[in-house]
FIKOLPA-83568 format. One record per residue (C-alpha): residue number from 1; x, y, z. Coordinates in steps of 0.001 Angstrom, whole numbers. Layout:
k = NUM x = X y = Y z = Z .
...
This chain:
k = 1 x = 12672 y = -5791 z = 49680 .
k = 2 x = 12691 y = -7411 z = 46623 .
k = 3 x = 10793 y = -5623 z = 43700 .
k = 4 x = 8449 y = -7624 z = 41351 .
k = 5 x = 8102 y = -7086 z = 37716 .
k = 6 x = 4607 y = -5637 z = 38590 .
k = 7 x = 5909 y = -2933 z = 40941 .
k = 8 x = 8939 y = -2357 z = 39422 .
k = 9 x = 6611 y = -1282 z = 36003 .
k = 10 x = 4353 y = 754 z = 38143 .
k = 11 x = 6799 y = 2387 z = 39963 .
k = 12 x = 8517 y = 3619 z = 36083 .
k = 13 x = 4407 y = 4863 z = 34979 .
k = 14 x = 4276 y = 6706 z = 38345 .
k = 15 x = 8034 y = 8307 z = 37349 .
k = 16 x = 6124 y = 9615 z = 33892 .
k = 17 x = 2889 y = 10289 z = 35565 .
k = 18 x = 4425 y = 12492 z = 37929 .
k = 19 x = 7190 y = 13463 z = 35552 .
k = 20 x = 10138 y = 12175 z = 37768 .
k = 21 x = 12713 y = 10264 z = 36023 .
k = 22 x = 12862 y = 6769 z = 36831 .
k = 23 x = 16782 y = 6572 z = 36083 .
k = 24 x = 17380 y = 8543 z = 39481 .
k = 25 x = 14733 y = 6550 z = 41299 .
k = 26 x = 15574 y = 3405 z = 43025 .
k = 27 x = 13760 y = -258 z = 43519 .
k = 28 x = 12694 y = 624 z = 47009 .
k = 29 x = 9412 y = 1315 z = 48666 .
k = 30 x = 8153 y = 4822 z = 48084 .
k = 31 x = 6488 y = 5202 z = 51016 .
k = 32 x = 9538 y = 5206 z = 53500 .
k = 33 x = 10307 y = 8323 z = 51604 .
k = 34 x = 9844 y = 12098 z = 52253 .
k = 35 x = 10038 y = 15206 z = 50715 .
k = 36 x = 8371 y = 16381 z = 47456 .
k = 37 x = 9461 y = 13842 z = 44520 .
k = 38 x = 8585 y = 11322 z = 47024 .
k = 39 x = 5389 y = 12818 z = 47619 .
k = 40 x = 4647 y = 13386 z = 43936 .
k = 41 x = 5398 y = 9835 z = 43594 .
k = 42 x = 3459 y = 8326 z = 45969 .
k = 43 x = 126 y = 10400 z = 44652 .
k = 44 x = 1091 y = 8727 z = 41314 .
k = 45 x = 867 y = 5266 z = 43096 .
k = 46 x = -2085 y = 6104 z = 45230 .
k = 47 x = -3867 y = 7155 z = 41595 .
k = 48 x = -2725 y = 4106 z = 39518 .
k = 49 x = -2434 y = 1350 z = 42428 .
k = 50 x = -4035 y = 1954 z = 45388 .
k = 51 x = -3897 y = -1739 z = 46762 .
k = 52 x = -108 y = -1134 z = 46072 .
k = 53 x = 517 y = 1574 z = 47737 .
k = 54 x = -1873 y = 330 z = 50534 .
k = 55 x = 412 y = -2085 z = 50964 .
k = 56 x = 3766 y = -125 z = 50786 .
k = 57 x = 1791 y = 2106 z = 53386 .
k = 58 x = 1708 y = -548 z = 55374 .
k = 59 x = 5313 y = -1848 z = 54873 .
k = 60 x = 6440 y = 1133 z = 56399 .
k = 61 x = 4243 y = 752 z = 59744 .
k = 62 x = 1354 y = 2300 z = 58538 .
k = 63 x = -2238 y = 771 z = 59684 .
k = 64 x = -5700 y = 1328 z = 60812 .
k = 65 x = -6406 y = 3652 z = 63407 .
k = 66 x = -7966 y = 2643 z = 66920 .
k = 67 x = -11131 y = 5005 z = 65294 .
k = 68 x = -11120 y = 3274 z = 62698 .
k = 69 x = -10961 y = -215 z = 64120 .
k = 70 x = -13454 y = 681 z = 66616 .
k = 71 x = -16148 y = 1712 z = 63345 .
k = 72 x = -15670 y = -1945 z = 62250 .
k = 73 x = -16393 y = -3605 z = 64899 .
k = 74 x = -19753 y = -1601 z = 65909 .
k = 75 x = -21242 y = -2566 z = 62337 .
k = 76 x = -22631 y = 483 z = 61579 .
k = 77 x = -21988 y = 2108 z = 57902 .
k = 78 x = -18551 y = 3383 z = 58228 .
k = 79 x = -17635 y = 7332 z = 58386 .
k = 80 x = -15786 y = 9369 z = 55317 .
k = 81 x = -12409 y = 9138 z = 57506 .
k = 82 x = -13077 y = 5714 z = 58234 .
k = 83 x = -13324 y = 4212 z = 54703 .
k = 84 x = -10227 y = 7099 z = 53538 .
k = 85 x = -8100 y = 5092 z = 56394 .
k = 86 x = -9531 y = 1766 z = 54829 .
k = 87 x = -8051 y = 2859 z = 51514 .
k = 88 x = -4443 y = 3715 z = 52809 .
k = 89 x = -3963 y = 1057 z = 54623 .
k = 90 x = -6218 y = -1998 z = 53617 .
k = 91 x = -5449 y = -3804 z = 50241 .
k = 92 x = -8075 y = -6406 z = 50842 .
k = 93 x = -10541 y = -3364 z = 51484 .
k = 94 x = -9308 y = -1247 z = 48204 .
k = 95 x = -9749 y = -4701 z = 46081 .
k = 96 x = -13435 y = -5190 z = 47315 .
k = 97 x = -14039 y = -1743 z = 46592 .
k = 98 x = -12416 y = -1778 z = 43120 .
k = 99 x = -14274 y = -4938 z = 41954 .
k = 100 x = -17863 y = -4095 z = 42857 .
């Protein structure tokens, strides 16, 4: 995966946000990592980008659950899980939210 500009500056503010440093991170998606710096990281992401890390969620097989799914097709006003799995795993959704 090739990093943009855009990611590759986010992922160096979520280094100093989480006070990682970047030198002894790599250009690759966060979220296919484990363990605590990962996990550090990826709350810095979550906090400054969530569409991005939606999508880097995703990247790694990440998506909506069958709950979930099943919520937005009844039409009724989603549940507190419901809209939390919306935000990991749905740019589009995270966008919407952000601009209203």
């Amino acid at each position: 995966m090739k990093f943009t500009p855009k990611q590759i500056q986010l992922l160096n503010r979520a280094c100093k946000m989480a006070g990682i440093d970047s030198s002894k991170i790599s250009p690759t998606n966060p979220f296919e990592k484990s363990g605590s710096t990962a996990g550090m990281l990826q709350a810095a992401i979550a906090e400054l980008d969530p569409a991005q890390a939606a999508r880097w969620r995703v990247a790694t097989g990440g998506s909506l659950s069958v709950a979930t799914m099943a919520e937005l097709q009844g039409g009724e006003e989603l549940s507190a899980a419901a809209q939390a799995d919306l935000w990991a795993h749905d740019p589009e959704f995270v966008a919407e939210f952000q601009q209203q």
